[in-house]
C-alpha positions in Angstrom: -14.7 1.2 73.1 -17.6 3.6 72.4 -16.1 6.5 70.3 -17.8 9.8 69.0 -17.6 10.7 65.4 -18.2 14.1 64.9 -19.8 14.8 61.0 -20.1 10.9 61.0 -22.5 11.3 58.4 -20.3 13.1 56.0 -17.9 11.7 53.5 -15.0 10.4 55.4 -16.8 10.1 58.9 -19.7 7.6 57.3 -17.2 5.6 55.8 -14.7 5.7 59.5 -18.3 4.7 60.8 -18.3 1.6 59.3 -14.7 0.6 59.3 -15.2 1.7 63.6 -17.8 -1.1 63.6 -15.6 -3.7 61.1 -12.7 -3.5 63.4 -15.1 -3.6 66.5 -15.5 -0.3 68.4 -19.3 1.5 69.2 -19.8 4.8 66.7 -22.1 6.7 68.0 -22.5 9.9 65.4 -23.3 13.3 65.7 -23.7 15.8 62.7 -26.1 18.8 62.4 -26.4 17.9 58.3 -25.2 21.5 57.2 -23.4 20.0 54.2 -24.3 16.0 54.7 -27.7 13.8 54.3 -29.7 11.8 56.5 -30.0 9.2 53.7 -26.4 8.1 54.5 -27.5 6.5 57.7 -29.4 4.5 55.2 -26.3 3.2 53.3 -24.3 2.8 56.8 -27.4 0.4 57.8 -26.9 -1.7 54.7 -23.4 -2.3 54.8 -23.2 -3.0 58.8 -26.4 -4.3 59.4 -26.6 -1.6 62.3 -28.6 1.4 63.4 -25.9 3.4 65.2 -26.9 5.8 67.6 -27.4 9.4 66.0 -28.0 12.9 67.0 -28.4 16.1 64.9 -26.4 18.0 67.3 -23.5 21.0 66.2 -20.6 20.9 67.8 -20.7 24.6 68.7 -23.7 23.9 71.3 -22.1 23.1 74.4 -25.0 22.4 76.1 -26.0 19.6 73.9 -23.0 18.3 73.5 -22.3 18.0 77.8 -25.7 16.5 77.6 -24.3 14.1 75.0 -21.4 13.1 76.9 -23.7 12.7 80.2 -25.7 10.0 78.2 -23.4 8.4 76.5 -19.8 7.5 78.4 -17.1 7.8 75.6 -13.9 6.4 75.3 -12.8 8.4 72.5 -13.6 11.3 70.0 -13.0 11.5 66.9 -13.2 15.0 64.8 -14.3 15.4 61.6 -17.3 17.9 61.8 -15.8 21.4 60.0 -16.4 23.3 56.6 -13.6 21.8 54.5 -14.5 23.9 50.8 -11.0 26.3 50.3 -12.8 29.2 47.7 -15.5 29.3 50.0 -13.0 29.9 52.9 -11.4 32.3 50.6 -14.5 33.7 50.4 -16.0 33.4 54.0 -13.1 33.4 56.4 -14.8 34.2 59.7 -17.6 31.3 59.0 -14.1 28.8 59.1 -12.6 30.7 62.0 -16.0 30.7 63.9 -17.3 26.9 62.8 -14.0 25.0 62.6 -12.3 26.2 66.0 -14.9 27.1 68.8 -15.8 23.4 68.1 -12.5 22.0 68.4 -12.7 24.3 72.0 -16.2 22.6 72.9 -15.4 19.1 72.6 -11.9 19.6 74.3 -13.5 21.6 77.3 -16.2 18.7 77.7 -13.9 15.9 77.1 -11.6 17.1 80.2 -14.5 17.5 81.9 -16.1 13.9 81.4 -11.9 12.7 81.6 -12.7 11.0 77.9 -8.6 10.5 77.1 -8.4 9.4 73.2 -9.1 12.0 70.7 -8.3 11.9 66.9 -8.5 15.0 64.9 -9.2 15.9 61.1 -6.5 17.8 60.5 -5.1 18.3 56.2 -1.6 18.9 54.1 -2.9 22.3 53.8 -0.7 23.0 57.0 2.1 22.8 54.8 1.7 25.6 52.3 3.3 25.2 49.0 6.2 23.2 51.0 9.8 23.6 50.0 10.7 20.4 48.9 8.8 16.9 48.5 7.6 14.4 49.3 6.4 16.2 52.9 6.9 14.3 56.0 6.0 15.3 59.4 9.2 17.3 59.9 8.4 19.4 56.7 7.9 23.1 58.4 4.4 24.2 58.1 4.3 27.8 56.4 1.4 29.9 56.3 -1.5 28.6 54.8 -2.9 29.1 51.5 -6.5 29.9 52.8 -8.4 30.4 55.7 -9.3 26.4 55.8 -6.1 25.4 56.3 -5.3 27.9 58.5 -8.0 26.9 61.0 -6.6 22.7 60.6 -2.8 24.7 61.9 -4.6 26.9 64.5 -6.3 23.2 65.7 -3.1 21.6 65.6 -1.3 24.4 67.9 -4.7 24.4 70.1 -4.7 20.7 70.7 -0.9 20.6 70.7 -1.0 23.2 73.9 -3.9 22.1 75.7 -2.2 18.2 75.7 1.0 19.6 77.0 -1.3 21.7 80.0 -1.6 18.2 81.3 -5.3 17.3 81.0 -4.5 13.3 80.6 -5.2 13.9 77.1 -3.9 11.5 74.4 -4.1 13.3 70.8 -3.0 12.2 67.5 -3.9 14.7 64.4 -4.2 12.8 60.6 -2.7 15.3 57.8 -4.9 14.4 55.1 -3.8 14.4 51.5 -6.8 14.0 48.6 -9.5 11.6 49.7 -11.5 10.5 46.7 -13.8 7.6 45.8 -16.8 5.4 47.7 -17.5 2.4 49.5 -16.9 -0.6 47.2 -20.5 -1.7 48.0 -21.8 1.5 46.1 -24.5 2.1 49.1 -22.3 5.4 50.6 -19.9 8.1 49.0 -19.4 11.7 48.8 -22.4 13.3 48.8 -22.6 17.1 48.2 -25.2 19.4 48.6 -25.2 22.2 46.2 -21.9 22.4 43.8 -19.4 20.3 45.2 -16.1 22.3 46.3 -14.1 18.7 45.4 -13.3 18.0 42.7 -14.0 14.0 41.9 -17.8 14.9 42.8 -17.8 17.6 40.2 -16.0 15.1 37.7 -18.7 12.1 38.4 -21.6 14.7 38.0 -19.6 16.2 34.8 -19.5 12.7 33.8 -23.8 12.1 34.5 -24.6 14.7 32.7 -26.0 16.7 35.7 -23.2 19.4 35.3 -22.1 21.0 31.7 -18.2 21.1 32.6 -15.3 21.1 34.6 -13.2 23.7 35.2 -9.6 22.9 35.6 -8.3 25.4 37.7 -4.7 26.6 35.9 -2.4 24.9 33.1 0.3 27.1 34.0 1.7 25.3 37.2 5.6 23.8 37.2 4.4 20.7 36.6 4.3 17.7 33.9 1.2 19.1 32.0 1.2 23.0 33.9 -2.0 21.4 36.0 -1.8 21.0 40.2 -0.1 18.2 41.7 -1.7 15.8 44.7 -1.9 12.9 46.8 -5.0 11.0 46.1 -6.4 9.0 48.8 -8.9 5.9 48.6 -11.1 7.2 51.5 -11.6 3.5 52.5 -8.0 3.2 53.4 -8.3 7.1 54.6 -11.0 5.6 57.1 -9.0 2.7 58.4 -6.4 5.2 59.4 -8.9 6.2 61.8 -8.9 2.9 63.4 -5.0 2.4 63.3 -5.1 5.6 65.1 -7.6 4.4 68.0 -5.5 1.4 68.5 -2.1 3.4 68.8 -3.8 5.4 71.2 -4.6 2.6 73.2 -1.3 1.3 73.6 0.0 4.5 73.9 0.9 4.6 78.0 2.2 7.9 78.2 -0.4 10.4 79.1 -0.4 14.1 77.4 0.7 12.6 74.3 0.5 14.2 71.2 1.9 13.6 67.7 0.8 14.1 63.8 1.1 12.0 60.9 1.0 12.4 56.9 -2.0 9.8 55.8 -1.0 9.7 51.8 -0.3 7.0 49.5 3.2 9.1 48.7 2.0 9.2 45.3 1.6 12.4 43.6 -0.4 12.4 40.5 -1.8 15.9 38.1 -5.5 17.0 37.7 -5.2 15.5 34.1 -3.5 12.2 35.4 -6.9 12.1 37.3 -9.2 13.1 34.3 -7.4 10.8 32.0 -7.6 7.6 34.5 -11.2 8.2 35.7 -11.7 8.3 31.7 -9.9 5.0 30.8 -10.9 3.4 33.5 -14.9 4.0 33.6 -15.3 3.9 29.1 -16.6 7.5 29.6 -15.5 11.2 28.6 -15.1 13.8 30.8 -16.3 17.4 29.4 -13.8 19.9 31.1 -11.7 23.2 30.2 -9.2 25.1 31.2 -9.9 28.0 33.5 -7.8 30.4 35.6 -6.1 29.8 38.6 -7.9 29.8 41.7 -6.6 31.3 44.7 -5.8 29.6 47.6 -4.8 26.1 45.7 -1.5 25.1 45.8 0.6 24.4 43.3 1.8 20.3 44.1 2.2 18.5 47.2 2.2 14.8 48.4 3.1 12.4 51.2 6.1 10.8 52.2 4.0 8.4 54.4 6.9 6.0 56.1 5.9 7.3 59.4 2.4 6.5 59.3 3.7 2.8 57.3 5.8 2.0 60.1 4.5 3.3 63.6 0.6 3.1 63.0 1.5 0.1 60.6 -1.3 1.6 58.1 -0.6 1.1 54.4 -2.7 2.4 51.4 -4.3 -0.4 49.7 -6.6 0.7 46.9 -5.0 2.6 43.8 -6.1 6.3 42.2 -7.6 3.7 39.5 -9.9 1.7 42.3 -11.1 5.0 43.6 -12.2 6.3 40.6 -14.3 3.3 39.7 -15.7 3.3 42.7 -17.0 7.0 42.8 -18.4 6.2 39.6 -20.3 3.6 40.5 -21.8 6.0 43.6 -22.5 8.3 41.2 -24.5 5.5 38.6 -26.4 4.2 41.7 -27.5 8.1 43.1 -27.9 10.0 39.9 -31.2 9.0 39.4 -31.9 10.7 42.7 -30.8 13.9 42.1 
């Protein structure tokens, strides 16, 4: 199957690239490199062996993409390409609104018109709000988001959700991301920010180099163990082969105009400091970090009760907050030199 990975040369979609290839499908990835580097294509080359087709192509042009989907005959999308920082969104809603949905509307108009049936979507917890009770599961009601990001991954959801039950043939499935964090265990791709990252392992790692003074943790004062925020943190490797688990269920899935969500935690829910502290013990280095304000638009704990995704997309987290942490620190070592 030839799929598209929209921002396939951003953190999660370079690293669902090569896991695509591992469990044999055809990436073929388009990004216009507003917040990603060409250089990644590099790493993706290394680890697979592979030059995957690529085209510098945003998803808000329809004419490109129709001529995308003339050359190329799909089999499946899947949807990564958005602006994912919360302040910023905070800051700049109508950039989310305008970026993250009228591309979500492209693709789907072009994909019922070229009849390409699977699509997987980017979607994030941050439907939930600050939920009620945890761990969430996919029943939990979504409340109104926190910030203009997540509000655009519900709008999405309800978008996709509607246009699969019009009747286009469509079969949909979006992944409710928790924390992804880490690199590819063969150091040669990662998260790679331009300007200050908006995430905060990337700022820790850089903290960590030297290339940044401090961290700010954001609030001390939270209902939690040690008053700082509560989340799910997410090996991006196993965050990646989700993605693939999520092709194949669509392929067995027979019933057209199908459409369905799932939690993609580890149903663990760890502090900022828990982080701090392990990426500390585990890497022999100090973090320099202090204790700032809140900021708005975070919430205050959440995590994943993940059985669904366990038992119907038979996807399990494999790799531990600890793994993850060494392994972004060991992207960091190998690019910091570049930077």
């Amino acid at each position: 199957m030839k799929i598209l990975v929209t921002g396939g040369v951003g953190f999660i979609g370079s690293h669902t690239v090569v896991e695509l290839d591992e469990a044999g499908f055809e990436p073929v990835i388009i990004d216009n490199l507003y917040n990603s580097n060409l250089d990644v294509l590099k790493g993706i080359k290394s680890i697979t062996g592979k030059d995957f087709p690529f085209y510098n192509i945003d998803c808000n042009d329809v004419e490109k993409v129709r001529s995308l989907f003339e050359k190329e005959k799909f089999d499946g999308v899947i949807h990564f390409a958005a602006y994912k920082a919360v302040g910023e969104s905070v800051e700049k809603p109508l950039n989310y609104y305008e970026n993250n949905l009228i591309s979500l509307l492209v693709l789907l108009r072009v994909m019922k018109e070229f009849d390409v049936k699977n699509f997987v979507f980017s979607s994030s917890c941050t439907v939930y709000g600050q939920p009620d009770a945890l761990p969430v599961t996919e029943l939990t009601p979504r409340k109104p988001a926190n910030s203009p990001y997540g509000n655009t991954k519900a709008i999405a959801e309800d978008i996709i959700r509607d246009h699969v039950y019009s009747g286009p043939g469509l079969k949909a499935l979006a992944l409710r991301y928790f924390n992804p964090i880490g690199a590819h265990e063969s150091s040669l791709i990662g998260e790679l920010p331009n300007g200050v990252p908006s995430n905060l392992v990337p700022f820790i790692t850089q903290t960590a180099a030297g290339l940044r003074k401090s961290l700010t943790v954001f609030g001390s004062d939270y209902n939690t163990p040690d008053g700082t925020c509560i989340r799910d943190f997410i090996h991006v490797v196993d965050l990646a082969k989700a993605h693939v688990k999520a092709l194949s269920l669509l392929q067995e899935t027979e019933t057209e105009n199908h459409y369905d969500v799932f939690n993609v935690g580890t149903g663990e829910g760890y502090t900022v400091l828990d982080l701090i502290n392990t990426f500390e013990d585990v890497n022999g280095v100090k973090v320099n970090y202090a204790i700032g304000p809140r900021r708005e638009g975070d919430v205050e704990k959440i995590y994943a009760q993940s059985d669904k995704v366990n038992n119907v997309m038979k996807w399990t987290a494999e790799k531990t907050m600890a793994d993850a942490l060494r392994d972004a620190w060991n992207w960091q070592l190998k690019i910091t030199p570049k930077q």
